[in-house]
FIBABA-62933 format. One line per field, with one value per atom (N, C-alpha, C): residue number from 1; residue in three letters; atom name; x, y, z. Coordinates in steps of 0.001 Angstrom, whole numbers. Layout:
BEGIN
n <- (NUM|...)
res <- (ala|...)
atom <- (CA|...)
px <- (X|...)
py <- (Y|...)
pz <- (Z|...)
END
This chain:
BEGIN
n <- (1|1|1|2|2|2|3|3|3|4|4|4|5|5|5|6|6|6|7|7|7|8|8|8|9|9|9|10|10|10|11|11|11|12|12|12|13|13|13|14|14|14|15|15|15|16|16|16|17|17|17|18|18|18|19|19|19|20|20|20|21|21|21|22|22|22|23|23|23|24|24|24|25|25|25|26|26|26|27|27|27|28|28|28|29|29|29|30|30|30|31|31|31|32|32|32|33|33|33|34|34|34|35|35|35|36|36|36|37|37|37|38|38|38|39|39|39|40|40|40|41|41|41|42|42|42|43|43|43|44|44|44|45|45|45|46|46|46|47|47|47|48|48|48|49|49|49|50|50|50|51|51|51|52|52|52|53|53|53)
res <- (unk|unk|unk|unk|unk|unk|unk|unk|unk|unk|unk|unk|unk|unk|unk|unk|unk|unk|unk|unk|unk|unk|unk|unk|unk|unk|unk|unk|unk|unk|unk|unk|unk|unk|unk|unk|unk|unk|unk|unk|unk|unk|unk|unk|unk|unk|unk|unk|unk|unk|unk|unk|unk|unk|unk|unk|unk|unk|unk|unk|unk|unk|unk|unk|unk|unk|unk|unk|unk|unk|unk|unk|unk|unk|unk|unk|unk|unk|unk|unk|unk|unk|unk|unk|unk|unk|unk|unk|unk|unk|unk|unk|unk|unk|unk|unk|unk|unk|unk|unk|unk|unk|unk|unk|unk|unk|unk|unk|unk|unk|unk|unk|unk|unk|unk|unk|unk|unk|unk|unk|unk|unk|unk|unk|unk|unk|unk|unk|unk|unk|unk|unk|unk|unk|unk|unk|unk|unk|unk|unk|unk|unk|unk|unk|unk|unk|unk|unk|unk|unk|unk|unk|unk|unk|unk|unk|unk|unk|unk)
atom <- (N|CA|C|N|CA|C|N|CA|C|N|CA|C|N|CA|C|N|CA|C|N|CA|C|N|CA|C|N|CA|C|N|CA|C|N|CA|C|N|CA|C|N|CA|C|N|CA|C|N|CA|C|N|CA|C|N|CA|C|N|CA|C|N|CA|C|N|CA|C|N|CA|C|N|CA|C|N|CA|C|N|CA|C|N|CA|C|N|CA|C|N|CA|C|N|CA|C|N|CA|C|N|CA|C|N|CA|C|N|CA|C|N|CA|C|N|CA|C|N|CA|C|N|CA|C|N|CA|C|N|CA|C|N|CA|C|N|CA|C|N|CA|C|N|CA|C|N|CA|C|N|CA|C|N|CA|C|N|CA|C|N|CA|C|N|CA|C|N|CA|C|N|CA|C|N|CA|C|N|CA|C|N|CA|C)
px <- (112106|112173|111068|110531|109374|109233|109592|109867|110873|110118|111320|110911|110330|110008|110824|111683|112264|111481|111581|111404|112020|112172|113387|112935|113165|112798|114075|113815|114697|114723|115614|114801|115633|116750|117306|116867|115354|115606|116315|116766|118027|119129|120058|120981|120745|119649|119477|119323|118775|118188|120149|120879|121651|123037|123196|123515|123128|122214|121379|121389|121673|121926|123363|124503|125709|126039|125260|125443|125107|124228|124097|123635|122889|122690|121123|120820|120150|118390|117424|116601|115383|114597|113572|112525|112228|111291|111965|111414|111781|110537|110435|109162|109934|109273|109853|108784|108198|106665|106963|106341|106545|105511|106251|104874|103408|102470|101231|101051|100238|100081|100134|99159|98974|100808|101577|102587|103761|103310|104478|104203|102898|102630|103025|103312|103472|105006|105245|107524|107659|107387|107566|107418|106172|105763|106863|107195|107893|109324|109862|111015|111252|109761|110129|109875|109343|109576|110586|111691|112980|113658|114380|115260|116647|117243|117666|119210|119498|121112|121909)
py <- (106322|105277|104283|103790|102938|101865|100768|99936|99863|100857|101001|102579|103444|104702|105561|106335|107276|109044|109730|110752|112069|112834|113480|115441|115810|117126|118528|119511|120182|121709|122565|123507|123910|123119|123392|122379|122396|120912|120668|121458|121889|121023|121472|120957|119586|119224|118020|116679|117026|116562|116295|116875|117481|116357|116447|115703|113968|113777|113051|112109|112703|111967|111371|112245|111776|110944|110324|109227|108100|107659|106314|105139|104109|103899|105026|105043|106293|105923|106141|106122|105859|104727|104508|105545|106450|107529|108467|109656|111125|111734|112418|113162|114071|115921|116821|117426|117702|118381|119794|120767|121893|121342|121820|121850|123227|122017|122819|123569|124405|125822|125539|124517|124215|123736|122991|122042|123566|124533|125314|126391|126926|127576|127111|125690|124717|125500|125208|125145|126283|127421|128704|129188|128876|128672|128116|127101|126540|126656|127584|127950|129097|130180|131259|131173|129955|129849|129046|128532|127950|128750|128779|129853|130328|131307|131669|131678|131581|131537|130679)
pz <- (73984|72989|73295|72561|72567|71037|71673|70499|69357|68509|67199|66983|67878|67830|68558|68331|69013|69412|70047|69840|70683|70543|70442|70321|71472|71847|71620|70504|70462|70032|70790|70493|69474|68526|66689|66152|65346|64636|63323|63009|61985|62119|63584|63809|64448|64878|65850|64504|63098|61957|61490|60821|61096|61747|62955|63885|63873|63631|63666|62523|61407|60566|60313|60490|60924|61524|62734|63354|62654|61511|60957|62426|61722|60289|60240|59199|58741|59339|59638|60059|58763|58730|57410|57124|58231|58096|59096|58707|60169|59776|60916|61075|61801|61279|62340|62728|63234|63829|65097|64706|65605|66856|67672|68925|68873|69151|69329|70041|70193|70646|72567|72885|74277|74445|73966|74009|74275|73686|72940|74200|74755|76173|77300|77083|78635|78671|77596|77325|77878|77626|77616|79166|79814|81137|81957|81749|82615|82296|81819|81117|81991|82051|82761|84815|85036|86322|86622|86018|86572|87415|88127|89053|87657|87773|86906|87771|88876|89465|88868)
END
């Protein structure tokens, strides 16, 4: 959160949009943006070196 900016990481933005709006009061703008290609290699990367136990 930063000021009056939220932002908000998910991997349903369906349900998070969704969710999200249910809570009120309703938000003056939304923006949903896919992650970029570098953003979207990092995730994936570091997804598959977590320990898996």
């Amino acid at each position: 959160m930063s000021g009056r900016t939220v932002r908000l990481r998910s991997t349903d933005a369906d349900a998070t949009v969704h969710a999200r709006h249910g809570l009120g009061p309703h938000p003056r703008t939304l923006e949903v943006a896919g992650l970029g290609l570098e953003q979207a290699c990092m995730t994936i990367t570091a997804e598959m070196a977590e320990p898996t136990c």
